[in-house]
N, C-alpha and C positions, 0 to 999 in steps of 0.2 A: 408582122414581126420583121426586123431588120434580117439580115441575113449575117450578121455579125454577131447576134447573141441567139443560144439554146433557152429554153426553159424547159426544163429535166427536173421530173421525180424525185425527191430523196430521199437515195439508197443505202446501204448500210455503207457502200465501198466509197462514201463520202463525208460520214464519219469526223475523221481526222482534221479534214481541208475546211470543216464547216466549223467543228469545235475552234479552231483556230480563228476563226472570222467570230464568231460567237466572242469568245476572247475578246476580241478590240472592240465590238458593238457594245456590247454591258459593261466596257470599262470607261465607253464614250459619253460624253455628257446629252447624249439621244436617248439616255435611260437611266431612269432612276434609281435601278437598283446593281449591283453588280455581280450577279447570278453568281453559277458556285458550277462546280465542274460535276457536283453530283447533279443540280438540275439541267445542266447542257445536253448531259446522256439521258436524261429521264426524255426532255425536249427530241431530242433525235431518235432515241428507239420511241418515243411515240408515233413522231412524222413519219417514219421511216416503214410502220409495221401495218399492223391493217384496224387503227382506230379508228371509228365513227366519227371523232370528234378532233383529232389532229389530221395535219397532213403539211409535206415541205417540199417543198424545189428549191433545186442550186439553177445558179446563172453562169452559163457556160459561154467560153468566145474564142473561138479559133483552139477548141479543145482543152482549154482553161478554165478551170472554176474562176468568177470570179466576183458572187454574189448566193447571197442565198435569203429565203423567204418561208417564213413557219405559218402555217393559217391554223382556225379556231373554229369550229362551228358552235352554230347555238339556235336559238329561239326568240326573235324581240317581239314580248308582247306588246309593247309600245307601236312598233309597225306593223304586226301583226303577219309577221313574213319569217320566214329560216335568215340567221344572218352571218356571215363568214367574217370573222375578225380579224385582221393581217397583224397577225402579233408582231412581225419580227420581217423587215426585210433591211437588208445589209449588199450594200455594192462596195467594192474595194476602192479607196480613196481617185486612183486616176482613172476608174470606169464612173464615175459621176459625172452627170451635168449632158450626158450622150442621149436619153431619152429613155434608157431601158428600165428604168421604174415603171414609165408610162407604157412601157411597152407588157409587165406585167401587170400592170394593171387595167388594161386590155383584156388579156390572157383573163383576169378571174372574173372582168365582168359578161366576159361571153360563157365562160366555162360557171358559172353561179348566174346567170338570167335569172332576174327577179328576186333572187336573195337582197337582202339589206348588206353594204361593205359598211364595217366601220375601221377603223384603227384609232390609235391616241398617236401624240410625241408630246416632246418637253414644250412648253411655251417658247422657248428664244431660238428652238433650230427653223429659223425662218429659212433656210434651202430647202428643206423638205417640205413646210409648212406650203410652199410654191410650187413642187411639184403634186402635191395633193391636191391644191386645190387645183389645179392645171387639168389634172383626173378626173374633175370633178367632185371632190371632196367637199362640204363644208363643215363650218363648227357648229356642234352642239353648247349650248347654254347649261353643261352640267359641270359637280363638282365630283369627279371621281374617287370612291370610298375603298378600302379597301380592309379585310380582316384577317 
């Protein structure tokens, strides 16, 4: 990990700094929907508290917030492994392009060994599409349903 960026827990005392990044992310065309401030808080006291199935870090730099990241647990029977889903990662417009995606996604392939990583994005955010696969990401051949 650089010495330039933290990857820290998130806690309640971050709250405000993430809701606010939360804000610009779901208003961004990186996502489809444009959440609601009741599921932000739902999203953060899940991450933030002691779920099985949530959990978040902010990205911190020279004592700056200046990113944050939501994960998902579950089960793919498909690979037949536990699989951690990176719902939601967000870096602030001029911390992009430095490496610190790849730097947490480092962070969850040592901290989740053996788990299956999946995430989604939109089709046309080709910057992220290249940091993913950079990660080692690829596509799946599915059409995501939703109810």
């Amino acid at each position: 990990m650089s010495k330039d960026m933290r990857i820290l827990p998130l806690t309640y005392e971050h709250f405000d700094a993430v809701k606010r990044m939360m804000r610009v992310f779901y208003a961004s065309p990186a996502v489809s929907t444009d959440g609601s401030e009741e599921i932000f808080s739902a999203d953060l006291a899940e991450c933030a508290g002691d779920s099985p199935y949530a959990e978040g870090y902010v990205f911190e730099e020279n004592g700056a917030l200046i990113g944050y990241a939501m994960l998902a647990k579950s089960f793919s029977t498909e690979f037949g492994k536990p699989c951690v889903w990176i719902e939601d990662i967000y870096l602030i417009p001029e911390r992009r392009g430095r490496g610190y995606a790849g730097e947490f996604f480092s962070f969850i392939d040592e901290k989740y060994e053996g788990w299956l990583k999946r995430l989604e994005l939109e089709p046309d955010n080709a910057s992220a599409l290249a940091a993913y696969k950079k990660a080692g990401f690829s596509a799946l051949p599915y059409l995501e349903l939703k109810k």
